[in-house]
C-alpha positions as a Markdown table, in Angstrom:
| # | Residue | x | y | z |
|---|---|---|---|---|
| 1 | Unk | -15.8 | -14.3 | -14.4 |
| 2 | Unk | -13.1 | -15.0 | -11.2 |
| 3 | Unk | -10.7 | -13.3 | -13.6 |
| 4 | Unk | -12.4 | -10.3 | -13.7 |
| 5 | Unk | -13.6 | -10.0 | -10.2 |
| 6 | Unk | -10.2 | -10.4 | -9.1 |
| 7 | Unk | -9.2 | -7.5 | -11.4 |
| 8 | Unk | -12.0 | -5.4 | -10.4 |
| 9 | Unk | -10.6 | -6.1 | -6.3 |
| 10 | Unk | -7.3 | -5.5 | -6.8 |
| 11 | Unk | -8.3 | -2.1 | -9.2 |
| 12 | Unk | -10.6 | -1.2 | -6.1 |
| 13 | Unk | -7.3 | -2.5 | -3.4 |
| 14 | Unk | -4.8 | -0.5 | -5.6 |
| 15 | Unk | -6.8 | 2.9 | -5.2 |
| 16 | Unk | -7.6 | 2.4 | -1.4 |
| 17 | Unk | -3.8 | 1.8 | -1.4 |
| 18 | Unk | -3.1 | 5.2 | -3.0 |
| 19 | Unk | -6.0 | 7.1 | -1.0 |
| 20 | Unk | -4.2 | 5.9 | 2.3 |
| 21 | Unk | -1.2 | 7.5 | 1.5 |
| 22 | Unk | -3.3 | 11.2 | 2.1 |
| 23 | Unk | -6.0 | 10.0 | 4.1 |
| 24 | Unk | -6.5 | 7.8 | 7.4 |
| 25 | Unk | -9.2 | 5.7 | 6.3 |
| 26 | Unk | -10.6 | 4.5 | 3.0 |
| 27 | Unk | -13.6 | 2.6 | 1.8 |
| 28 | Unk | -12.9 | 0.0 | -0.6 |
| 29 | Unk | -16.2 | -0.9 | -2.4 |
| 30 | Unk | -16.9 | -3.2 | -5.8 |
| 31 | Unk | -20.2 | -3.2 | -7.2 |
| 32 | Unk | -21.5 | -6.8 | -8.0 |
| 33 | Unk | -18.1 | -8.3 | -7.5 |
| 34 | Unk | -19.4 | -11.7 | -8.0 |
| 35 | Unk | -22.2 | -13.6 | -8.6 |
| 36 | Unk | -24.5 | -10.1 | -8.3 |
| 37 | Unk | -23.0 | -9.7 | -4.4 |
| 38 | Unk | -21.4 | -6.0 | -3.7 |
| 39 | Unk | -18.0 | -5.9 | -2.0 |
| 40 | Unk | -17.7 | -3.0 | 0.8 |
| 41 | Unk | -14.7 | -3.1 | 3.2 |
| 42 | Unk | -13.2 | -0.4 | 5.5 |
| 43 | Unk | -9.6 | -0.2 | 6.2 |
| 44 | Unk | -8.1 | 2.7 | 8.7 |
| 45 | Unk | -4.6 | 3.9 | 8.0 |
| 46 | Unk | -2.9 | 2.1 | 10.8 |
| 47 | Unk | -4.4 | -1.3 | 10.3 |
| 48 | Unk | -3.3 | -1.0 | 6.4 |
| 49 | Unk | 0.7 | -0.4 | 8.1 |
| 50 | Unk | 0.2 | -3.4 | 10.2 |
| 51 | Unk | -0.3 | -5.3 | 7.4 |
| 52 | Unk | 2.1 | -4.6 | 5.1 |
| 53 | Unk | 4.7 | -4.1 | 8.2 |
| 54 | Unk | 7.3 | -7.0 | 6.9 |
| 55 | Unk | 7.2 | -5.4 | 3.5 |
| 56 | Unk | 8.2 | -1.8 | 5.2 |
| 57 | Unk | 10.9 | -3.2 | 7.4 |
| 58 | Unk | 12.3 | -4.9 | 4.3 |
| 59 | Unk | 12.1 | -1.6 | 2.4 |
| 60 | Unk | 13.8 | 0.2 | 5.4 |
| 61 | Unk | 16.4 | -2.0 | 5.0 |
| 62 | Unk | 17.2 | -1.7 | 1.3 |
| 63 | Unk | 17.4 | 1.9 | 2.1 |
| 64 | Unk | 19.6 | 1.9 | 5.0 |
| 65 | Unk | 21.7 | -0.2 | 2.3 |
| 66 | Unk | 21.6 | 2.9 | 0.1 |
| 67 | Unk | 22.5 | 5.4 | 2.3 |
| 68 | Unk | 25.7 | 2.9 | 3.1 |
| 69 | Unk | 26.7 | 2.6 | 0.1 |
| 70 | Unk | 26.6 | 5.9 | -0.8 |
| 71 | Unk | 28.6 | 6.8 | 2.3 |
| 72 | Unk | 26.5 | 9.4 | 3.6 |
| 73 | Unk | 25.1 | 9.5 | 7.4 |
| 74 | Unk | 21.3 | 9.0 | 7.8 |
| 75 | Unk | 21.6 | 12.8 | 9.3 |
| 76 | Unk | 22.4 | 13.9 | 5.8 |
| 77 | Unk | 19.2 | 12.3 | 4.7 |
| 78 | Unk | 16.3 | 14.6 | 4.6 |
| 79 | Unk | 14.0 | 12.9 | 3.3 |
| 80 | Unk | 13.2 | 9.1 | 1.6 |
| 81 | Unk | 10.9 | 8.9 | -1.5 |
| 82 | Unk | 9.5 | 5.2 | -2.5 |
| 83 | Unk | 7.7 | 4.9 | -5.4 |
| 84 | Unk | 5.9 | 2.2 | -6.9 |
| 85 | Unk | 3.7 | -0.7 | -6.7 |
């Protein structure tokens, strides 16, 4: 039962994740996610960034790396594309 609830939330998280990417809010909602309770959470845009903030600045890194080692200038970088989970 906790096995599937968590894979029902993180189904529910990894959406919400996706939705955020396009829109600034998103409503993350799990019917009867245990024990017959509903799950209903709201999460803005911006509070979503705050969160994950250490995991951007890492990426940000890795890709200033890149760019290095590739020996181009950030000016001759028009645009970065992460994909992923």
């Amino acid at each position: 039962q906790n096995q599937r609830s968590l894979r029902h939330l993180r189904t529910a998280c990894e959406r919400a994740k996706r939705m955020l990417s396009t829109s600034t809010q998103v409503d993350i909602e799990v019917d009867s996610l245990f024990d017959g309770i509903d799950f209903k959470s709201y999460m803005p845009r911006d509070r979503f960034q705050y969160l994950i903030l250490d995991y951007l600045k890492k990426c940000i890194k890795l890709v200033e790396k890149v760019v290095r080692d590739a020996g181009v200038s950030k000016s001759d970088v028009d645009e970065v594309v992460l994909v992923g989970g």
